[in-house]
KOLGU-4560 file (N, C-alpha, C; in nm, 3 decimals, padded with zeros to 5 digits):
<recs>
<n_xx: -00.421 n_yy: -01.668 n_zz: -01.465 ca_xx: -00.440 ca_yy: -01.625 ca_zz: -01.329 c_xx: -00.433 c_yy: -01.747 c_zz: -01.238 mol: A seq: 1 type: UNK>
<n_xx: -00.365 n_yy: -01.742 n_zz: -01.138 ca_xx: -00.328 ca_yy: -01.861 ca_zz: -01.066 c_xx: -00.470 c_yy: -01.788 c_zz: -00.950 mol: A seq: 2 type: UNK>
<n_xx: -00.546 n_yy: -01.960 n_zz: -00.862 ca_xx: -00.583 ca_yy: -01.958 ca_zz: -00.771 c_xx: -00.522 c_yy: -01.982 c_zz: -00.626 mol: A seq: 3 type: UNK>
<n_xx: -00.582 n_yy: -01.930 n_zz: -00.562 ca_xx: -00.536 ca_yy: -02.043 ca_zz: -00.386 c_xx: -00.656 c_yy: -02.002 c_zz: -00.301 mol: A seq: 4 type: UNK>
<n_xx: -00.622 n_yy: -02.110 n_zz: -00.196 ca_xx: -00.690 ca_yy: -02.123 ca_zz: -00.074 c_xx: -00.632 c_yy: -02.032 c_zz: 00.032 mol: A seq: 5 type: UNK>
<n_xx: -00.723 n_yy: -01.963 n_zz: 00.085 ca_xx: -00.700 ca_yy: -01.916 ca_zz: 00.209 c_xx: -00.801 c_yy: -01.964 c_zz: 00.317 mol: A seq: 6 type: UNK>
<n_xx: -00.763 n_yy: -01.940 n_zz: 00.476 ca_xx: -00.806 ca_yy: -01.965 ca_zz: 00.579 c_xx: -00.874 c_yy: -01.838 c_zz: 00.640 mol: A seq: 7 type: UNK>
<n_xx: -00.974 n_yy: -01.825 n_zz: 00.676 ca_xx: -01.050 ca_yy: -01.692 ca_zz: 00.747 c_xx: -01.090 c_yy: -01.682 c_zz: 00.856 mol: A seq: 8 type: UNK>
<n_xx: -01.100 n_yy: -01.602 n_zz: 00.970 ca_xx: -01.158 ca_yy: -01.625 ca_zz: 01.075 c_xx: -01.334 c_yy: -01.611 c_zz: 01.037 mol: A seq: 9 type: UNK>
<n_xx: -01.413 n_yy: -01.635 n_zz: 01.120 ca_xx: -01.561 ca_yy: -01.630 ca_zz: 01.037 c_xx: -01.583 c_yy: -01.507 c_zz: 01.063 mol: A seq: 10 type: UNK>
<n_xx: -01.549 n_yy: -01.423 n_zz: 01.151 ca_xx: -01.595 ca_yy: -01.291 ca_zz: 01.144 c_xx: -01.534 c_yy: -01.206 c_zz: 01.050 mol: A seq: 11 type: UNK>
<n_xx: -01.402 n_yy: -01.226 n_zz: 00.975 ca_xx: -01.350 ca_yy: -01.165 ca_zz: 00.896 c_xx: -01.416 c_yy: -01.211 c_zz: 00.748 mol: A seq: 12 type: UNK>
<n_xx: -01.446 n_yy: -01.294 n_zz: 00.694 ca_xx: -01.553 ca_yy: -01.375 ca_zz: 00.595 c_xx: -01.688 c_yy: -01.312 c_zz: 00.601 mol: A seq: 13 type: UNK>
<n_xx: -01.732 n_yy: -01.313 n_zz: 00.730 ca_xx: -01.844 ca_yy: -01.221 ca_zz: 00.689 c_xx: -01.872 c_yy: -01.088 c_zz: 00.681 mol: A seq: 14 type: UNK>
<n_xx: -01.723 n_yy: -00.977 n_zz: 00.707 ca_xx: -01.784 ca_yy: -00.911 ca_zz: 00.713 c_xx: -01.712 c_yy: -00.876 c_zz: 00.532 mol: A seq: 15 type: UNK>
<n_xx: -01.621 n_yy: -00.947 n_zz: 00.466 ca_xx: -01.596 ca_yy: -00.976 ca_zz: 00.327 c_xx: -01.734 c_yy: -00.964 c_zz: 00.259 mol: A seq: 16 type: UNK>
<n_xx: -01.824 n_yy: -01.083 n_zz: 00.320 ca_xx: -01.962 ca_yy: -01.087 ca_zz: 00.214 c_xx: -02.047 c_yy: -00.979 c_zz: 00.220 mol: A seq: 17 type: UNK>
<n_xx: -02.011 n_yy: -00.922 n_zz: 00.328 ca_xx: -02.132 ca_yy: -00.790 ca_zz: 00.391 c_xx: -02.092 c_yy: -00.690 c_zz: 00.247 mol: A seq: 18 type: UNK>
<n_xx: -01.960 n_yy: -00.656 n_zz: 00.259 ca_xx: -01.889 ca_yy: -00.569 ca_zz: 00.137 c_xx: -01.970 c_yy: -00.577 c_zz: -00.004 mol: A seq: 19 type: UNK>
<n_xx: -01.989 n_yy: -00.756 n_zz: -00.042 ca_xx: -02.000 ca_yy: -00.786 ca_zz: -00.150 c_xx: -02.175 c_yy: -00.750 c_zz: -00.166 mol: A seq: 20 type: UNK>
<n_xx: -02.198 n_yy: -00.785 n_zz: -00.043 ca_xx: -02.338 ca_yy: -00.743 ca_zz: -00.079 c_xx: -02.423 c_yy: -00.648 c_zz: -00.041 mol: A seq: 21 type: UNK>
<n_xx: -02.334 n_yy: -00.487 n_zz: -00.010 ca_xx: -02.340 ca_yy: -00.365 ca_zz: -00.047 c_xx: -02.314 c_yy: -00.349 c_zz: -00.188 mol: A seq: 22 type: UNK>
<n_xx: -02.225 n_yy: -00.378 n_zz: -00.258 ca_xx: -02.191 ca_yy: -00.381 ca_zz: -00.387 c_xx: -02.068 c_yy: -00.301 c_zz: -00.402 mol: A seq: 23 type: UNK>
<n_xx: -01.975 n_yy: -00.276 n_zz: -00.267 ca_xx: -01.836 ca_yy: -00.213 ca_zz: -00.283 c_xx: -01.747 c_yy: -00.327 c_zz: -00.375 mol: A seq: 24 type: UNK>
<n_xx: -01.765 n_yy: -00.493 n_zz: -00.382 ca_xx: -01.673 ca_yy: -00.554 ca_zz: -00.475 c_xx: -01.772 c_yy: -00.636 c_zz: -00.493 mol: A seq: 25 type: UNK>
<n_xx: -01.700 n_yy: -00.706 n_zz: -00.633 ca_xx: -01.793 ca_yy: -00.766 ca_zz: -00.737 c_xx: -01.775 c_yy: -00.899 c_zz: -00.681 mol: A seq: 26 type: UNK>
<n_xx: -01.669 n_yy: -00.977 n_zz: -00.581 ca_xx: -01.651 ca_yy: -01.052 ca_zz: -00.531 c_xx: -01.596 c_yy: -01.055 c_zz: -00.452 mol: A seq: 27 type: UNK>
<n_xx: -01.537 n_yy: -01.165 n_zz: -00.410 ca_xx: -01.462 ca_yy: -01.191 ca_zz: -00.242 c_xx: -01.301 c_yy: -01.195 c_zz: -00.352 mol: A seq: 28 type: UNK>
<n_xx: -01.288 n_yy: -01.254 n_zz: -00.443 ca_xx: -01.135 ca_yy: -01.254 ca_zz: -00.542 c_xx: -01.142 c_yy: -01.089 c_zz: -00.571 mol: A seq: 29 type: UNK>
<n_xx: -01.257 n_yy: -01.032 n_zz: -00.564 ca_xx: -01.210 ca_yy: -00.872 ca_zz: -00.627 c_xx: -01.173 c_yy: -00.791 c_zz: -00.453 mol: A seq: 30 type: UNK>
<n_xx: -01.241 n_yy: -00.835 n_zz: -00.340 ca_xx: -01.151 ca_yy: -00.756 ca_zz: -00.261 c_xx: -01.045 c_yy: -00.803 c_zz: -00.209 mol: A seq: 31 type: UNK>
<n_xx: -00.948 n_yy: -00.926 n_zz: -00.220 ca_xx: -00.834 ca_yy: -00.988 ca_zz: -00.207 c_xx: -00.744 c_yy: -00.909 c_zz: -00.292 mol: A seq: 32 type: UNK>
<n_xx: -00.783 n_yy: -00.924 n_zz: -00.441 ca_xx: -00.720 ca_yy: -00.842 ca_zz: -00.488 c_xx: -00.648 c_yy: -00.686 c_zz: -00.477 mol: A seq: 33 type: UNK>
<n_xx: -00.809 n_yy: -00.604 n_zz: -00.499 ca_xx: -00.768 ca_yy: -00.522 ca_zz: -00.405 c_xx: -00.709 c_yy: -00.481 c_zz: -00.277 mol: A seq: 34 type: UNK>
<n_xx: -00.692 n_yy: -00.526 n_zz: -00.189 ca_xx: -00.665 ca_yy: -00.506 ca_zz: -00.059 c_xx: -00.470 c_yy: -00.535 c_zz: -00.080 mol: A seq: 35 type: UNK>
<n_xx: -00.476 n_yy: -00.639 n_zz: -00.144 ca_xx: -00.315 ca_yy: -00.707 ca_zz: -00.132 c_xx: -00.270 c_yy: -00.544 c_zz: -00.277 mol: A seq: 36 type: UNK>
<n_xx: -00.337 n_yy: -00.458 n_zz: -00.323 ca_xx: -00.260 ca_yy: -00.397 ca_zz: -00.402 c_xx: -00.260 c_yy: -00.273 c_zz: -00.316 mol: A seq: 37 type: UNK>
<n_xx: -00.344 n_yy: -00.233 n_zz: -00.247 ca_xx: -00.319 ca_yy: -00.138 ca_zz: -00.175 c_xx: -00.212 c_yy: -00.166 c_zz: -00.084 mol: A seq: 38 type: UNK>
<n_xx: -00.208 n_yy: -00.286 n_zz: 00.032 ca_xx: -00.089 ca_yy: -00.329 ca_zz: 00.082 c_xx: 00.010 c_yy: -00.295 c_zz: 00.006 mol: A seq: 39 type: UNK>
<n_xx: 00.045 n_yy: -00.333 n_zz: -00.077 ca_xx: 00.184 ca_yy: -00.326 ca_zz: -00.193 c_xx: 00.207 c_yy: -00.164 c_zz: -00.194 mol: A seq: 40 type: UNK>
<n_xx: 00.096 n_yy: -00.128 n_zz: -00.208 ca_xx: 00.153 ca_yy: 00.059 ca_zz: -00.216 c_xx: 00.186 c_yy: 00.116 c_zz: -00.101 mol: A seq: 41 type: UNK>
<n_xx: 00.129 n_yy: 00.127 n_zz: -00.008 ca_xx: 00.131 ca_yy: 00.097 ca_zz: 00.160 c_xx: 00.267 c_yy: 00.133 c_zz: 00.208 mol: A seq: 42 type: UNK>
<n_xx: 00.365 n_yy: -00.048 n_zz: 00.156 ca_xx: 00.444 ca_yy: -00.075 ca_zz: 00.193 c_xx: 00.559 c_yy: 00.018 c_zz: 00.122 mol: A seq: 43 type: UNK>
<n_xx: 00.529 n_yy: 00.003 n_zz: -00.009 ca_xx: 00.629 ca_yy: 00.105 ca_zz: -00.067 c_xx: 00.642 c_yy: 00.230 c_zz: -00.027 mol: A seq: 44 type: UNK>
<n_xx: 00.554 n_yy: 00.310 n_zz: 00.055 ca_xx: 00.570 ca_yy: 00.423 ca_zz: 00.107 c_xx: 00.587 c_yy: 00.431 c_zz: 00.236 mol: A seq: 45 type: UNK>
<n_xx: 00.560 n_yy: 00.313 n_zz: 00.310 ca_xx: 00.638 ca_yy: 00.284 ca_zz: 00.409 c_xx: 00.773 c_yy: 00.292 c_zz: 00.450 mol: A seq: 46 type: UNK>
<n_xx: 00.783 n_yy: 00.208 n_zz: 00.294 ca_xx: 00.984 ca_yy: 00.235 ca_zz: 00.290 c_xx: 01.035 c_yy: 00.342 c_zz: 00.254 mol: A seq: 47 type: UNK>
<n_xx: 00.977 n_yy: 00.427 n_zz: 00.187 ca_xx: 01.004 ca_yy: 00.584 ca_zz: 00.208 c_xx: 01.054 c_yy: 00.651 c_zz: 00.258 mol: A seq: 48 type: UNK>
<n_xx: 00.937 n_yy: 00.621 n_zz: 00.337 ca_xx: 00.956 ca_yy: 00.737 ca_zz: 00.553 c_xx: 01.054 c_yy: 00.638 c_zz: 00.642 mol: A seq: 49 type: UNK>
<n_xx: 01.037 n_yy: 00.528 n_zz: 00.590 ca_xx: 01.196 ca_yy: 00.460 ca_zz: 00.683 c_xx: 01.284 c_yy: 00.471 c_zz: 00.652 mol: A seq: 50 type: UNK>
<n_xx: 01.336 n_yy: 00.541 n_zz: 00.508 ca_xx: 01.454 ca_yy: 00.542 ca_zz: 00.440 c_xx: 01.482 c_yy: 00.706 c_zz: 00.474 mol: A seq: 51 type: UNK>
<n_xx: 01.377 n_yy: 00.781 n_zz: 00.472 ca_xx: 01.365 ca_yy: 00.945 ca_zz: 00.494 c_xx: 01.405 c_yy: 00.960 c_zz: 00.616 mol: A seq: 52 type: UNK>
<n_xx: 01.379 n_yy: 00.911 n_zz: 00.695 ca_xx: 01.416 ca_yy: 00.894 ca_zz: 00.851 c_xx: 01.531 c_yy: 00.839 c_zz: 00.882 mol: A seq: 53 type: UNK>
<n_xx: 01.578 n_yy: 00.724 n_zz: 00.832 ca_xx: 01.706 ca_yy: 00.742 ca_zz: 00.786 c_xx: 01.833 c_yy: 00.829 c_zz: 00.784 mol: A seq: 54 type: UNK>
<n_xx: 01.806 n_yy: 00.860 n_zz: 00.681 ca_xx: 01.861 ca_yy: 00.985 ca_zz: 00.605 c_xx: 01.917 c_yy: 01.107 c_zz: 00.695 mol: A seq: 55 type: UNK>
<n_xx: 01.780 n_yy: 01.097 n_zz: 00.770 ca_xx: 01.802 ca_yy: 01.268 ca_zz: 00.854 c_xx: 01.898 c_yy: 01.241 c_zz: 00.932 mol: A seq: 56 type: UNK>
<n_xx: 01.880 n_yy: 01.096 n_zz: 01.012 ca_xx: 01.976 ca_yy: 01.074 ca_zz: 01.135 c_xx: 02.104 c_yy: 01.073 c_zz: 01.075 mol: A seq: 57 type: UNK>
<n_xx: 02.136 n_yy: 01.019 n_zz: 00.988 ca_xx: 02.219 ca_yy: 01.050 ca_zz: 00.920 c_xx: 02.337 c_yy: 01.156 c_zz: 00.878 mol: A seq: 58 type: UNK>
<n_xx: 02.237 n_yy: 01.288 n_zz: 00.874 ca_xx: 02.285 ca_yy: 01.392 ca_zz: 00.877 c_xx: 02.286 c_yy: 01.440 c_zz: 00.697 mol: A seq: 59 type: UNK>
<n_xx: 02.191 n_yy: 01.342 n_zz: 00.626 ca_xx: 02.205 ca_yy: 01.358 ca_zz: 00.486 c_xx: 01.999 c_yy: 01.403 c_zz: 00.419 mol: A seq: 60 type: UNK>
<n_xx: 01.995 n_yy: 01.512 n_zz: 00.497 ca_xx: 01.857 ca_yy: 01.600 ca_zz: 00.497 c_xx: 01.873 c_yy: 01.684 c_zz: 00.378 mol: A seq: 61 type: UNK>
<n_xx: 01.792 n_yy: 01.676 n_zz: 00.294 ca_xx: 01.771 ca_yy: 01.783 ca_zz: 00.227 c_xx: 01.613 c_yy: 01.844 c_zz: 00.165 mol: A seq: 62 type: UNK>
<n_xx: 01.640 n_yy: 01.963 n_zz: 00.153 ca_xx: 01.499 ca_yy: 02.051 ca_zz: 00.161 c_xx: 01.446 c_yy: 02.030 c_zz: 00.017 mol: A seq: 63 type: UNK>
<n_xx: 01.327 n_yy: 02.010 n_zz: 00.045 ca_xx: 01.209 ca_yy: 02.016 ca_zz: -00.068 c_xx: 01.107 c_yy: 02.146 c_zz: -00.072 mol: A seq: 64 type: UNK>
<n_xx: 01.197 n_yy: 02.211 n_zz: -00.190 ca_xx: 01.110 ca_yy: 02.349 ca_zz: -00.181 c_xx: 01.017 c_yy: 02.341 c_zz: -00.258 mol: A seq: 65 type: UNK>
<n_xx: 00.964 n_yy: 02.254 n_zz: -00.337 ca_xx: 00.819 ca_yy: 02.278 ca_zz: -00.391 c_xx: 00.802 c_yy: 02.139 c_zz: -00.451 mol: A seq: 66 type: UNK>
<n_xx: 00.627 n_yy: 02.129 n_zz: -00.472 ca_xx: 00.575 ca_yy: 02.024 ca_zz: -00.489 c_xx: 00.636 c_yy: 01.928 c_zz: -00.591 mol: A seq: 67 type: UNK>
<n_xx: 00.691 n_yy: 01.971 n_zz: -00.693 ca_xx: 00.792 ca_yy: 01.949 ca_zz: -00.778 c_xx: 00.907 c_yy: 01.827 c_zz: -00.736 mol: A seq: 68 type: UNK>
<n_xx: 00.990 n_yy: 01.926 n_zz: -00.660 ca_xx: 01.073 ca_yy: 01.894 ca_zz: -00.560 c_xx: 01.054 c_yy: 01.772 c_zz: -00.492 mol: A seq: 69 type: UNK>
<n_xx: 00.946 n_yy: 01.741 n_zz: -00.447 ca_xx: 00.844 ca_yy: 01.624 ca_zz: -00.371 c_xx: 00.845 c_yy: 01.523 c_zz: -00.456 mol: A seq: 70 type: UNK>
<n_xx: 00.771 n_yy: 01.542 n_zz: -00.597 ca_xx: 00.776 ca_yy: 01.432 ca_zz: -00.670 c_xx: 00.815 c_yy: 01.383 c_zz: -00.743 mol: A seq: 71 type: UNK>
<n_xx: 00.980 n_yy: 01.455 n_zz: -00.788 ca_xx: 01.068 ca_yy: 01.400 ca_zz: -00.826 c_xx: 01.181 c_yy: 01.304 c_zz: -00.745 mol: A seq: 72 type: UNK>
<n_xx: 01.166 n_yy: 01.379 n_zz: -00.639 ca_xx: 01.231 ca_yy: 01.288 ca_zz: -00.480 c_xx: 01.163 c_yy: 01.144 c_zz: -00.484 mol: A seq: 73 type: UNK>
<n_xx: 01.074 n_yy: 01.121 n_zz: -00.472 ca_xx: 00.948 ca_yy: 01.030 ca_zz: -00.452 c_xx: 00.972 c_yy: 00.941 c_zz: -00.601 mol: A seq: 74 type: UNK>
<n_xx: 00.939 n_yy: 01.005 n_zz: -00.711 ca_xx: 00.980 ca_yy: 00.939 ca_zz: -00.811 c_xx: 01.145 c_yy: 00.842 c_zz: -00.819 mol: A seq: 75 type: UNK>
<n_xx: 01.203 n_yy: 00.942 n_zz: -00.788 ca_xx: 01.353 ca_yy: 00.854 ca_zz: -00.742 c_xx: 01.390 c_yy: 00.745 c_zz: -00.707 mol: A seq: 76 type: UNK>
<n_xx: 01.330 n_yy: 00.779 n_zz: -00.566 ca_xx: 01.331 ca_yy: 00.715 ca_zz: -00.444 c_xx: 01.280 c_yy: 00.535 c_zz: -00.514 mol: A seq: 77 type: UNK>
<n_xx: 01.134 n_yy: 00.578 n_zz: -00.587 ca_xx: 01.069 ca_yy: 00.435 ca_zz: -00.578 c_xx: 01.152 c_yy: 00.371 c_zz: -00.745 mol: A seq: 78 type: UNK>
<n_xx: 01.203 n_yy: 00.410 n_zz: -00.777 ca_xx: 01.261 ca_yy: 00.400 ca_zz: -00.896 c_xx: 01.377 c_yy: 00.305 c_zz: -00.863 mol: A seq: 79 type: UNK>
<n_xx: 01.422 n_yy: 00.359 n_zz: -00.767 ca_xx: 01.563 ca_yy: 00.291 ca_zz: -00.705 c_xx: 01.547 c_yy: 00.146 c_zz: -00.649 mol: A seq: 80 type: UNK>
</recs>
């Protein structure tokens, strides 16, 4: 596992420790972690709806008739 340094504003640092000491993360490395993996998913579905949007203008729309339909699209999509 590689380390680094980051820079914080102090109000963003504390309200990190406030987290830690509710007991939502086991540390300040466990909500970095977390946070940068949710980002990562975020973004990938970000690119989704920008690629879906896309698409329509496009004139290359097509219908999703059932949930199925949805997450095999979706599966595709992030596959690609």
């Amino acid at each position: 596992m590689d380390t680094i340094n980051i820079s914080l504003p102090t109000q963003l640092k504390a309200q990190a420790e406030g987290l830690i000491d509710q007991g939502h993360y086991a540390s300040f490395s466990d909500i970095v972690r977390s946070s940068l993996r949710a980002l990562l998913a975020e973004m990938r579905y970000t690119k989704l709806i920008r690629e879906a949007h896309k698409e329509h203008a496009e004139g290359k729309t097509i219908v999703l008739k059932s949930r199925s339909d949805i997450h095999r699209y979706i599966r595709a999509k992030l596959a690609a």
